[in-house]
C-alpha positions in Angstrom: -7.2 31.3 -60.3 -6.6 34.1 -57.3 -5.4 30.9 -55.4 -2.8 29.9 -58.2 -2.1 33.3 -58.2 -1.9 34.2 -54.1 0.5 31.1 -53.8 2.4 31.8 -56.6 3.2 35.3 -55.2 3.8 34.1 -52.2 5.6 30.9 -52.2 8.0 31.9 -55.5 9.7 35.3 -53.1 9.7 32.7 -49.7 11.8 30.4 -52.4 13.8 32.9 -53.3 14.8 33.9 -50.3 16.0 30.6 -48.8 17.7 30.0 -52.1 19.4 33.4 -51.7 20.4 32.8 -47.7 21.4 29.5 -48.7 24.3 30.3 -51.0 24.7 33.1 -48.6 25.9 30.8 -46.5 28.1 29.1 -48.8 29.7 31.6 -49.9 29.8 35.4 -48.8 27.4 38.3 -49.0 29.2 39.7 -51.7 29.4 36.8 -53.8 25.3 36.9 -53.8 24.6 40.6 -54.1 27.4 40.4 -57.2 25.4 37.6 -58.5 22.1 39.2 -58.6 23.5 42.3 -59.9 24.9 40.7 -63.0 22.5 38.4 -63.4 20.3 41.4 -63.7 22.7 43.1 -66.1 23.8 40.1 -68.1 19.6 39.5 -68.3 18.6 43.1 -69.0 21.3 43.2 -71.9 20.3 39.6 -73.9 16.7 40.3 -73.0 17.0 43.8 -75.3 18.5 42.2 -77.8 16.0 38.8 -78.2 13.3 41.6 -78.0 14.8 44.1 -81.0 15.2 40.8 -83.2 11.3 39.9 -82.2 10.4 42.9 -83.2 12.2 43.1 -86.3 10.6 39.5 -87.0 7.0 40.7 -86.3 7.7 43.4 -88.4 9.0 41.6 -91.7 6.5 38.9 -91.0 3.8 41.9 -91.5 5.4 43.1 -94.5 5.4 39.9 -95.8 1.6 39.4 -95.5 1.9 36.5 -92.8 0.6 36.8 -89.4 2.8 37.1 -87.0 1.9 34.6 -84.5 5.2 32.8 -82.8 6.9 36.6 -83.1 4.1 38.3 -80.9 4.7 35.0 -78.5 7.9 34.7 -78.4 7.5 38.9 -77.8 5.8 38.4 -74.5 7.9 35.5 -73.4 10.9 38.0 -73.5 8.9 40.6 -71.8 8.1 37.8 -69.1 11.7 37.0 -69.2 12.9 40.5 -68.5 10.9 41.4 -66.0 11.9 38.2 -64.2 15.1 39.1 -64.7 14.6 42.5 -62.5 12.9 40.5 -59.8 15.8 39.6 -57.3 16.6 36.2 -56.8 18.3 33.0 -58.5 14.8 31.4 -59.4 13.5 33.9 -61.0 16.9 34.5 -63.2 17.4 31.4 -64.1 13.3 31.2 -65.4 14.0 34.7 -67.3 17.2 33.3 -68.5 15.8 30.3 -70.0 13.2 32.3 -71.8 15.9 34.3 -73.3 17.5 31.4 -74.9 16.0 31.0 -78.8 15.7 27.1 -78.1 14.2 26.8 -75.0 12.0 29.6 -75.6 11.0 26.9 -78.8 10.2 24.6 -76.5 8.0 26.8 -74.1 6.3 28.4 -76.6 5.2 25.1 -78.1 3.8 24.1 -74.4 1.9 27.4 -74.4 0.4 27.0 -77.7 -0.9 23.7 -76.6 -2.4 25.2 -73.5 -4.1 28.0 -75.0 -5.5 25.7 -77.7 -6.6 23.2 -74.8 -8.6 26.2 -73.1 -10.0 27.3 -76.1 -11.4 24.0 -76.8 -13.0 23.3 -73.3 -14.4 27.1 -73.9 -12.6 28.1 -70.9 -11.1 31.3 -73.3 -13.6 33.4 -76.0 -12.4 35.2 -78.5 -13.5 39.0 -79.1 -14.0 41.3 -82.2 -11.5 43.8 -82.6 -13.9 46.5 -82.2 -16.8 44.6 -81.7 -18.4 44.0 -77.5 -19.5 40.2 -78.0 -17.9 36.6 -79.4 -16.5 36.3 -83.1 -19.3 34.1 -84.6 -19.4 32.9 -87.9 -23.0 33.9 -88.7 -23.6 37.3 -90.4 -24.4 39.9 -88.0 -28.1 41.4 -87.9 -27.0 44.3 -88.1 -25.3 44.3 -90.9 -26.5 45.6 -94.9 -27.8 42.6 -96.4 -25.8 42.3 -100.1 -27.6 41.5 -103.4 -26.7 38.9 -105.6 -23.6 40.7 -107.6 -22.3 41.1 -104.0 -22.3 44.7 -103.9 -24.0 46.6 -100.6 -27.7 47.6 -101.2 
């Protein structure tokens, strides 16, 4: 994992930066500071805009009584997004960009629902009470008041 991590931090900015001195040579300096810039802006403003609709989502989702699942997801995918869309660069934009965009963001989600499932199943991620310190397990706790037959708390 720090491998995947170390090479991802350090080969996605050496990318970037041929990227960027590559249409800096097609073009003008100008040209790619101005892109980056609104890249950023344009980014910044749909990024605030998928997220207040998330949120308003999650929220009537709760009211509803549902869980709100794909909201909270789709949440972090535009957090993801934006803050890819800070980072300079064209690869990074056009990642955040994507993630912006309701029907790819479908499609990514999907992928990460299927990982996370995967991981769970090969145990690889455990699940943790909310205010509890170990695993959720389905047996009763021993800790816990034993209950009499009426199901009331002795």
């Amino acid at each position: 994992m720090l491998l995947k991590l170390l090479l991802l931090l350090t080969l996605v900015p050496a990318l970037e930066l041929v990227v960027l001195v590559y249409l800096t040579m097609l073009t003008d300096i100008s040209v790619t500071l101005l892109v980056i810039l609104l890249t950023g802006v344009v980014g910044a403003f749909l990024a605030r805009g998928e997220g207040l609709k998330a949120m308003r989502r999650i929220q009537e989702e709760t009211v509803q009584g549902r869980l709100p699942g794909d909201s909270i997801l789709d949440g972090a995918m535009i957090l993801v997004a934006a803050a890819l869309l800070v980072t300079p660069g064209l690869i990074t934009d056009a990642t955040g960009l994507l993630l912006l965009i309701p029907f790819t963001r479908a499609r990514v989600r999907k992928l990460v629902k299927r990982w996370i499932k995967r991981r769970i199943e090969l145990g690889r991620v455990q699940v943790f009470k909310h205010m509890g310190f170990g695993p959720i397990s389905h047996e009763p706790s021993t800790d816990a008041p034993e209950s009499d037959e009426k199901g009331r708390d002795s």
